[in-house]
C-alpha positions, 0 to 999 in steps of 0.5 A, spaced: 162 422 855 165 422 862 158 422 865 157 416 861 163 412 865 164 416 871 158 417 874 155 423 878 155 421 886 157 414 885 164 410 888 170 409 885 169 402 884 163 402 879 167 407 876 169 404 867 175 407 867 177 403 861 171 404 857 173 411 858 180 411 857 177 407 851 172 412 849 175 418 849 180 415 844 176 412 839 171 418 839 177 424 840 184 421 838 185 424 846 190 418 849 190 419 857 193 416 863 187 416 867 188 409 871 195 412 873 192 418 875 188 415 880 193 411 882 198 415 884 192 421 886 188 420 892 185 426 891 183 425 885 175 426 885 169 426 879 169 433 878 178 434 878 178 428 874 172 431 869 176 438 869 184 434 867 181 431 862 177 438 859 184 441 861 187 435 857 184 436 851 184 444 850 191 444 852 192 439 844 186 444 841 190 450 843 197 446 841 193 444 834 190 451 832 198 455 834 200 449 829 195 450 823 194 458 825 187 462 828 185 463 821 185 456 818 182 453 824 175 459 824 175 456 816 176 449 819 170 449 824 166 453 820 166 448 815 166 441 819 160 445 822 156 447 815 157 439 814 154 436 820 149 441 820 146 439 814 148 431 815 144 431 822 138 436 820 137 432 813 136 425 819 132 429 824 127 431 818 126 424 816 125 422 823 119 428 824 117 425 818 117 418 821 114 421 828 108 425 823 106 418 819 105 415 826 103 420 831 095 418 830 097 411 833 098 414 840 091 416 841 090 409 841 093 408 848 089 414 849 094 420 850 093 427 847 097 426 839 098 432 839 102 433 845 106 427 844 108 430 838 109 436 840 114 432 847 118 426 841 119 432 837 123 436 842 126 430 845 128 428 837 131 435 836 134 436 843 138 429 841 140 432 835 143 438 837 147 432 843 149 428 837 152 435 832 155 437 839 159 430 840 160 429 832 162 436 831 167 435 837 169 428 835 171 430 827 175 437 829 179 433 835 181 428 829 182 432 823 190 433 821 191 440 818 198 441 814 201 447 814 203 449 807 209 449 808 209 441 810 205 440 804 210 443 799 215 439 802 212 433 802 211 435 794 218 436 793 220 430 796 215 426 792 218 429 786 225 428 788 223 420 789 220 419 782 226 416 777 228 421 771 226 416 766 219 415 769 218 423 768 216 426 762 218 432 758 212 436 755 213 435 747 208 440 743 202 436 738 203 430 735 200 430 728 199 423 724 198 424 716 
């Protein structure tokens, strides 16, 4: 994501720090300062300023997994993972599918079909894996895991706001004749 805004060898001053600091909250709930840095660090380079920002987010990654716990987390991400796979590999079927319908238009613009297919079908594959990485990353940096003790006493305090007259007692059945 940073390579998108920040990139390789170039200046400062083409650099989209807005759109960056834009990006990296929208894609990964990760607020940073890094306009402040830059201001107040001269030193502050692409790849120190890559570094900060992958530091800053394994440092929340780390706090959020000692919160929920290394178990509950394993079961999280297996599970995030399971899901996305499955969503991105049903797309990426589809898309072979596609690719496959129209393969045979390529020998009209006298390329080899079956090395086209054989180059779009790994350049879709690449981009699959790509776009599962980043909605992997993306949804694990978002979701909120409560532990259970806050979930018991949010339900406390949910039942302690219900009014007595609203809570009803279980009677035994009810017989009509």
């Amino acid at each position: 994501v940073v390579s998108c805004y920040i990139s390789p060898k170039s200046l400062e001053e083409q650099w989209d720090i807005e759109g960056l600091e834009a990006q990296l909250e929208h894609d990964f709930a990760l607020s940073l300062p890094i306009h402040e840095w830059l201001e107040n660090e001269s030193n502050l380079y692409e790849e120190t300023l890559h570094e900060r920002i992958f530091d800053a987010f394994i440092k929340r990654y780390l706090a959020r997994e000692q919160d929920a716990g290394s178990e509950v987390m394993r079961q999280v991400e297996k599970s995030i993972m399971l899901q996305s796979l499955d969503m991105h590999w049903r797309d990426h079927l589809a898309m072979m599918d596609h690719l496959r319908q129209g393969i045979h238009l390529r020998g009209y613009a006298q390329k080899n079909p079956k090395q086209e297919y054989k180059r779009e079908a790994f350049e879709l594959f690449s981009s699959m894996l790509d776009a599962l990485k980043h909605h992997v990353v993306a949804v694990l940096s978002r979701v909120e895991i409560q532990a259970q003790s806050d979930i018991d006493v949010l339900e406390a305090q949910r039942r302690d706001s219900v009014p007595d007259h609203v809570q009803l007692e279980h009677v035994g059945p009810t017989t009509f004749t």
